[in-house]
N, C-alpha and C positions, 0 to 999 in steps of 0.2 A: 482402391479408395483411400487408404492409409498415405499413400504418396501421393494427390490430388490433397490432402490434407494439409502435411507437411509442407507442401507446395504455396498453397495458400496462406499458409500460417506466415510463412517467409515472407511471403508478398507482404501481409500487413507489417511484418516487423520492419522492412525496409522502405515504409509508408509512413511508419512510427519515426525512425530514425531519420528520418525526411526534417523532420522538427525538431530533433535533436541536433543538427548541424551546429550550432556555437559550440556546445560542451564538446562535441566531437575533435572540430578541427580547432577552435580560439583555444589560447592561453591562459591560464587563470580564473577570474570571477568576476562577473560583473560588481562594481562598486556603488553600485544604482541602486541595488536591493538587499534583499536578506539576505542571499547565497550566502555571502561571508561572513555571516553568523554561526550558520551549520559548520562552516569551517573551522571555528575556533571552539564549537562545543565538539566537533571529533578531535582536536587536538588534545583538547583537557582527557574529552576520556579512552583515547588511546594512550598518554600520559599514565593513566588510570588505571587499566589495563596490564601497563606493562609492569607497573607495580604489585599487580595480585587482584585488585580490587576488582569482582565480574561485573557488582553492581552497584557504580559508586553512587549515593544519594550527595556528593556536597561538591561544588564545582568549587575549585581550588583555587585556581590563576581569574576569576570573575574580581568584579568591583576591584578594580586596580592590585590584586592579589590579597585581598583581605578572605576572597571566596564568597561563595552564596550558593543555599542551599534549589539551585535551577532544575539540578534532575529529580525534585523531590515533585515538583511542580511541573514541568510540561511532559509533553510524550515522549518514551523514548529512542522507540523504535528507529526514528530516523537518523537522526545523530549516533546513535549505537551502532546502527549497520554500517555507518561514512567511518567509524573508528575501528571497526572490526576489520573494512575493507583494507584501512591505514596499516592496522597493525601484521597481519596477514601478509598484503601482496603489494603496496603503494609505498607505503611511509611517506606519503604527502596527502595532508588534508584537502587540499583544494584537490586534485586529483578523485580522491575518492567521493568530495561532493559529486562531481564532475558524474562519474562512474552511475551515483543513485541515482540520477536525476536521467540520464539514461535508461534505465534498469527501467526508473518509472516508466517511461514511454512506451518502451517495450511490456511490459504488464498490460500498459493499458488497452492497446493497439489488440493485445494476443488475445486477451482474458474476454473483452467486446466481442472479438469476431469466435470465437467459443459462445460466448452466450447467446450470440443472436443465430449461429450455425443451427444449436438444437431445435430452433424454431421455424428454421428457414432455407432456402437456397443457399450455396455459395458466395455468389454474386449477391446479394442482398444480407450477407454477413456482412462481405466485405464493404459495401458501401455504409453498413450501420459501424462499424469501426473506424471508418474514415471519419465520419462522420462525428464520429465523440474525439477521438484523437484531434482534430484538427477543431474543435469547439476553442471558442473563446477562453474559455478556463482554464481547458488542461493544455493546449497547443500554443498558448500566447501568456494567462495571467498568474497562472501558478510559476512557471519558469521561469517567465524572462523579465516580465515586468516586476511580481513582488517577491521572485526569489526562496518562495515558501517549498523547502523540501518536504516539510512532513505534510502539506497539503497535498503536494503532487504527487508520493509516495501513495498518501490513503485513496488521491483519484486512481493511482494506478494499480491497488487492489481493491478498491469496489468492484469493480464486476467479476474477478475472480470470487468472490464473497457469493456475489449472489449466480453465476454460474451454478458454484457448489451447494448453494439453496436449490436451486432445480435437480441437481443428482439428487439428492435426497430427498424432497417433496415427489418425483413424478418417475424417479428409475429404483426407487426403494433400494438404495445401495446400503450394505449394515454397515460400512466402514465411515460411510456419507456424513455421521454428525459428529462422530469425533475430529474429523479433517475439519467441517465447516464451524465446529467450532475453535479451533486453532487460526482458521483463515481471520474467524469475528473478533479473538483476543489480537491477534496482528493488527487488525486495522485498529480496536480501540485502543493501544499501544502509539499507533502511527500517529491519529488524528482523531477524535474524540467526537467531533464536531460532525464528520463524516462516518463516520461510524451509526451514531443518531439517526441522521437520513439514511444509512442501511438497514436500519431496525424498521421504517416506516415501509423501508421497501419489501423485506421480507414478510414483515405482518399481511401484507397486500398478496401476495406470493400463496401464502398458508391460508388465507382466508378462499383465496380464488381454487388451491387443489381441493379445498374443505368442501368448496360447491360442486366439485365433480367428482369428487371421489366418495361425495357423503358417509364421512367418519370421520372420527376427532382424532386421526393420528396424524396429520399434517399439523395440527394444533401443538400434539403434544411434545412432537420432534424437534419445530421449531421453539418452542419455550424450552426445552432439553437445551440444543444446541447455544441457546442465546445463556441460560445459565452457569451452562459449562465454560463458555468465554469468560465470562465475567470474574467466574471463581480463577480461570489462567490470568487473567490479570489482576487481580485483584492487589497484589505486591506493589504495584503503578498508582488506582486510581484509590486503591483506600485511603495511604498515608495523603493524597491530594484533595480529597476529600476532607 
């Protein structure tokens, strides 16, 4: 069963990377979109980086070199891991955009046909995988048309987010809400915005085990879990705030 698993998981990833073909095989970045934006904030903060600084808040080489304070303000998850990959194993920005923006696809493709597996067949994971991979949003307009990685990062940890909302609402795992809250500080990190429609998703989740399980600890798990995120990021969205 474990290699019937594996087996499938592959499938969807090279269903994922099916839509990854530019970043795979092209050159560079699209000039059309954001991409090369993310590119020059992994520059500054590998830059950043390699000087000491783990967490810079003030982007240095912004506004024609005067600086501006951008990581005080957007999220940083995305840009941090494209500098981290920089500094690491690339030492090229556009490279390691390249890299996330895969990673994404692959998340999203894996973490779907996971979440829809615990509810279903095989074969009807995998078409609900296909199925959101290849959606207009995550397949076409987070990518290619507006270049948004920290969008397409956060699509492509949502359903890993709410997978791990199901291990802990309906398998009582004790390890379940410290993980699923690290997954919810990640996304609110990534993208803020999707994060939000996560919380609507989850509330939805905890109210529906609360009807079948009749007891208020799928209540109380998920408001745990959702607080403990908050308090892991809070070093991001307070000062933003």
């Amino acid at each position: 069963l474990d290699g019937f698993l594996v087996g499938y998981v592959l499938g969807v990833a090279v269903l994922s990377l099916m839509l990854a073909w530019p970043f795979l095989f092209s050159e560079g970045l699209p000039r059309t979109n954001d991409a090369e934006r993310y590119a020059f904030r992994s520059a500054d903060l590998a830059q950043a980086l390699r000087e000491g600084w783990l967490y810079p808040r003030w982007s240095a080489h912004a506004m024609f070199g005067y600086g501006a304070p951008i990581p005080n303000f957007e999220a940083p998850a995305a840009p941090y891991l494209t500098a981290l990959i920089e500094v690491l194993f690339t030492n090229d920005p556009v490279v390691a955009v390249r890299l996330v923006f895969i990673l994404s696809f692959l998340l999203a493709g894996t973490g779907t046909y996971l979440l829809a597996r615990r509810h279903s067949e095989a074969g009807t994971a995998i078409i609900a995988a296909t199925l959101y991979v290849y959606s207009p949003q995550v397949g076409l307009n987070a990518p290619h048309l507006s270049g948004d990685l920290a969008i397409m990062l956060g699509l492509g940890l949502l359903p890993w987010t709410v997978w791990q909302m199901g291990r802990m609402l309906w398998q009582q795992r004790s390890r379940a809400i410290a993980l699923g809250a690290l997954l919810q500080a990640l996304l609110l990190l990534t993208e803020p915005r999707i994060w939000a429609c996560n919380v609507v998703i989850i509330a939805g989740m905890a109210l529906l085990a609360l009807m079948q399980q009749r007891h208020s600890r799928a209540l109380i798990q998920s408001l745990s879990m959702i607080i403990l995120s908050l308090g892991l990021s809070a070093f991001y969205w307070l000062p933003a705030l």
